[in-house]
Backbone bond lengths (Angstrom), bond angles and torsions (degrees), N, CA, C in turn:
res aa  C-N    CA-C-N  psi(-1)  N-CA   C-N-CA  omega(-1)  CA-C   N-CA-C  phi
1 X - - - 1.456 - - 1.529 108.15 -
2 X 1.372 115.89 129.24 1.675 120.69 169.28 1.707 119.94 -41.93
3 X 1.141 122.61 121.18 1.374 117.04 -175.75 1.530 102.16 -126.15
4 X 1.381 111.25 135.44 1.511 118.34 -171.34 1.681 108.24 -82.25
5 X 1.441 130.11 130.70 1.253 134.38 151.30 1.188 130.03 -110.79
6 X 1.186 97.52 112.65 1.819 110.65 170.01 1.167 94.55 -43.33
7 X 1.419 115.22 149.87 1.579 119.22 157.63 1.769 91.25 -158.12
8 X 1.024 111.83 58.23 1.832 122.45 163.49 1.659 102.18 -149.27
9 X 1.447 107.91 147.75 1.459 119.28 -177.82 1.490 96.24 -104.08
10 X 1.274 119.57 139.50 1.733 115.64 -164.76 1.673 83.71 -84.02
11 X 1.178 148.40 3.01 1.296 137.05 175.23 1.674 111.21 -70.11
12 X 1.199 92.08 -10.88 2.043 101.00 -175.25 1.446 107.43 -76.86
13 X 1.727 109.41 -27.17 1.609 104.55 165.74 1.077 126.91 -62.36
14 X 1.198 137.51 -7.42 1.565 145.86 -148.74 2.266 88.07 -124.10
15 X 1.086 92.32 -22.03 1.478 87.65 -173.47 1.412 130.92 -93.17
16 X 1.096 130.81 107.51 1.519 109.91 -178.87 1.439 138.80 -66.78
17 X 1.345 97.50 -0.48 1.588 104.39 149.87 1.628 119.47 -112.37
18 X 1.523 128.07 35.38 1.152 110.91 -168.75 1.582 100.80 -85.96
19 X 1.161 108.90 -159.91 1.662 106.34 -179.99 0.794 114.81 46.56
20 X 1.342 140.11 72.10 1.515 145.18 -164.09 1.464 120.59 -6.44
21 X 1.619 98.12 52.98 1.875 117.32 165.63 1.764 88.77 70.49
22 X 0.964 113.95 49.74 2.075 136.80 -172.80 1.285 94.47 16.16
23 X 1.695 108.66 63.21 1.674 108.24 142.29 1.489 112.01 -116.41
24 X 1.422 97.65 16.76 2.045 107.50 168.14 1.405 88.36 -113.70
25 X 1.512 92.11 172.75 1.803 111.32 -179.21 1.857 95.41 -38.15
26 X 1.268 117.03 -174.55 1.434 127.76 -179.83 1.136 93.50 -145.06
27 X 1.275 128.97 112.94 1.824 132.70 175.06 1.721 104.92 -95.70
28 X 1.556 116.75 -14.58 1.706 100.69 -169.52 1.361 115.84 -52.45
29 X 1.531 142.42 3.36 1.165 121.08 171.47 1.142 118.37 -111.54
30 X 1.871 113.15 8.10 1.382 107.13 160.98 1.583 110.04 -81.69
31 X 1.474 116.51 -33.40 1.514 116.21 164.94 1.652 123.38 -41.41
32 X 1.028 108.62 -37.21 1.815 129.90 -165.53 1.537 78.11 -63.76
33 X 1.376 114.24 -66.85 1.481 116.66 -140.13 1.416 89.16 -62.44
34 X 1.263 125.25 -62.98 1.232 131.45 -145.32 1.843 97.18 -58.46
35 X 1.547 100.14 -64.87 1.340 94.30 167.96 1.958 138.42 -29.02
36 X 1.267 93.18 -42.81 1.637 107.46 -169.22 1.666 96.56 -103.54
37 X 1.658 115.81 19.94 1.471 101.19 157.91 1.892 116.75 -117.12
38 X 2.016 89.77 6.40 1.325 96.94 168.07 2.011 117.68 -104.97
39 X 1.167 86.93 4.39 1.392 108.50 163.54 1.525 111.70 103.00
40 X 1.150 125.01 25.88 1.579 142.11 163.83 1.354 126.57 -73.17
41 X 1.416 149.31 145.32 0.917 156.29 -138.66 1.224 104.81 -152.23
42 X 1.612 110.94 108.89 1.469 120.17 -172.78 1.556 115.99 -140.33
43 X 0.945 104.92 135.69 1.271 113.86 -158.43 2.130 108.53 -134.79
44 X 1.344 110.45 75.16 1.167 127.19 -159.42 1.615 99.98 -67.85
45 X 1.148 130.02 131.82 1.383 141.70 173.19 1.741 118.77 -99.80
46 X 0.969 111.15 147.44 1.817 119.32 -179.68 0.955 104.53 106.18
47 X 1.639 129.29 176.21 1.113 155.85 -136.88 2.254 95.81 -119.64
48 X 1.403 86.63 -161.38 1.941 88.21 171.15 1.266 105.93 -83.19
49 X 1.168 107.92 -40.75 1.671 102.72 175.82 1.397 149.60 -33.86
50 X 1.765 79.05 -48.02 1.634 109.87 -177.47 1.374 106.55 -152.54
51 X 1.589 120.18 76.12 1.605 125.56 161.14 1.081 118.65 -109.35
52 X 1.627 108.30 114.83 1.329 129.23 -153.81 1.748 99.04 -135.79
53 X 1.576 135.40 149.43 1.237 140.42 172.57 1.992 112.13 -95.70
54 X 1.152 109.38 106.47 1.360 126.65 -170.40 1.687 105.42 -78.54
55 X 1.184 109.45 -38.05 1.523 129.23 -153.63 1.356 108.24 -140.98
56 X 1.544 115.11 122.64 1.205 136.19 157.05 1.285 136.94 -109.98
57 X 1.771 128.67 116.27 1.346 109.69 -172.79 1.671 95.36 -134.30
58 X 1.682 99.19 158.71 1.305 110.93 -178.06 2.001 94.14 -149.64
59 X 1.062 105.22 102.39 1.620 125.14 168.63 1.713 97.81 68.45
60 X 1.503 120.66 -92.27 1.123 109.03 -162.79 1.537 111.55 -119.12
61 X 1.179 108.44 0.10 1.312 133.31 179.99 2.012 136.46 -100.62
62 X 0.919 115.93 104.48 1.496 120.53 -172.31 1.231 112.30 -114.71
63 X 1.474 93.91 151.26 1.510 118.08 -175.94 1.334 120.39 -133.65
64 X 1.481 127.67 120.65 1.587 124.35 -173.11 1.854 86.54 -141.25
65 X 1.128 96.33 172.15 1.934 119.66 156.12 1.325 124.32 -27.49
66 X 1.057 134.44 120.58 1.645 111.38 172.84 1.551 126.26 -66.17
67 X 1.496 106.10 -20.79 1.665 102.51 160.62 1.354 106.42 -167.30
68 X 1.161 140.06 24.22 1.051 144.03 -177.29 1.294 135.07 -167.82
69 X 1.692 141.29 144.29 1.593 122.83 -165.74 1.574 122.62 -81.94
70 X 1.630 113.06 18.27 1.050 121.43 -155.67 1.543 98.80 -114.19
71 X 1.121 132.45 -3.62 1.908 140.96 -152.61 1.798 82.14 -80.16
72 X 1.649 105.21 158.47 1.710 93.38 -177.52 1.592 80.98 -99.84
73 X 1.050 136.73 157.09 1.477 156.20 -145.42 1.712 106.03 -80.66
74 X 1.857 106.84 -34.11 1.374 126.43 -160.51 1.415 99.33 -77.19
75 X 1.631 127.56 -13.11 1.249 124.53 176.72 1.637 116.28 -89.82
76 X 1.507 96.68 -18.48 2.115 103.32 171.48 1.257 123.21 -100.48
77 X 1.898 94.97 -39.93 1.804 87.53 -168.73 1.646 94.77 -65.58
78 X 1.442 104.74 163.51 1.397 120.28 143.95 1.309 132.08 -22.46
79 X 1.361 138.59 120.63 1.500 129.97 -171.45 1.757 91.42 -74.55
80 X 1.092 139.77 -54.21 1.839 121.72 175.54 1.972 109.08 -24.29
81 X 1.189 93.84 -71.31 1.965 123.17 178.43 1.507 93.81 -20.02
82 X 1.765 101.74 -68.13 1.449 120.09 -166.08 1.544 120.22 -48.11
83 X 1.549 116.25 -48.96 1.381 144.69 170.83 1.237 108.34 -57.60
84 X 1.482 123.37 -37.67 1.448 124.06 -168.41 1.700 104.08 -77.43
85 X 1.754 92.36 -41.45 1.460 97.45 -165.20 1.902 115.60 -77.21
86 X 1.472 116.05 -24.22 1.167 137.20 -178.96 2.105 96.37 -70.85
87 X 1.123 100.33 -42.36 1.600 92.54 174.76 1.617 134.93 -87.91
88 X 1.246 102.17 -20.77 1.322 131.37 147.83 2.062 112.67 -45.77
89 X 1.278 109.19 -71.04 1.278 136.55 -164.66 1.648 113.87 -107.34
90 X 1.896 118.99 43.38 1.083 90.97 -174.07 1.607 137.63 -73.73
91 X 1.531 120.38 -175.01 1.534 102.73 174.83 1.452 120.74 -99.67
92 X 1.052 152.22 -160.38 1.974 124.39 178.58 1.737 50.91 -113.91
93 X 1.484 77.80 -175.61 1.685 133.44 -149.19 1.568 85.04 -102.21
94 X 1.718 132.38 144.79 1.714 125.60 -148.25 0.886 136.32 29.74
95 X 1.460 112.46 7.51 2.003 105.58 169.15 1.164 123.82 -81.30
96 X 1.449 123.39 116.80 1.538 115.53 -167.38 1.725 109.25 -107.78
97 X 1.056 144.24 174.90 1.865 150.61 -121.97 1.790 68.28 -132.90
């Protein structure tokens, strides 16, 4: 029977070069969704090339990069966020970034 493998780390949405600089599939708008159906507010920036999520908000509180589009996401978002999003999005077992 056909069995589906992820082989993208949802941390590539947060990146502006993830997805091999988006000449691999581009998953950030399955992130968006997932994100903005736990009640987050995302608002992904760039072109086809390079659409990546810079900025995260949830009520009064935001979350972006500390200075740059390159930070891996697991060092800003929230460790809850992180857990949600790692189970959501897992990675198979030897896939390396």
């Amino acid at each position: 029977m056909p069995q589906y493998v992820q082989d993208w780390d949802w941390t590539e949405a947060f990146q502006k070069y993830g997805f091999g600089d988006g000449e691999d599939t581009v998953h950030t708008q399955e992130v968006v969704e997932f994100l903005e159906s736990l009640g987050y507010q995302c608002e992904p920036v760039g072109g086809m090339h390079n659409y990546f999520m810079y900025n995260l908000e949830r009520g009064d509180t935001e979350w972006h990069p500390p200075d740059d589009f390159d930070h891996n996401p697991r060092e800003w978002l929230p460790p809850d966020l992180v857990a949600l999003l790692d189970a959501k999005f897992p990675i198979p077992e030897g896939w390396e970034e």
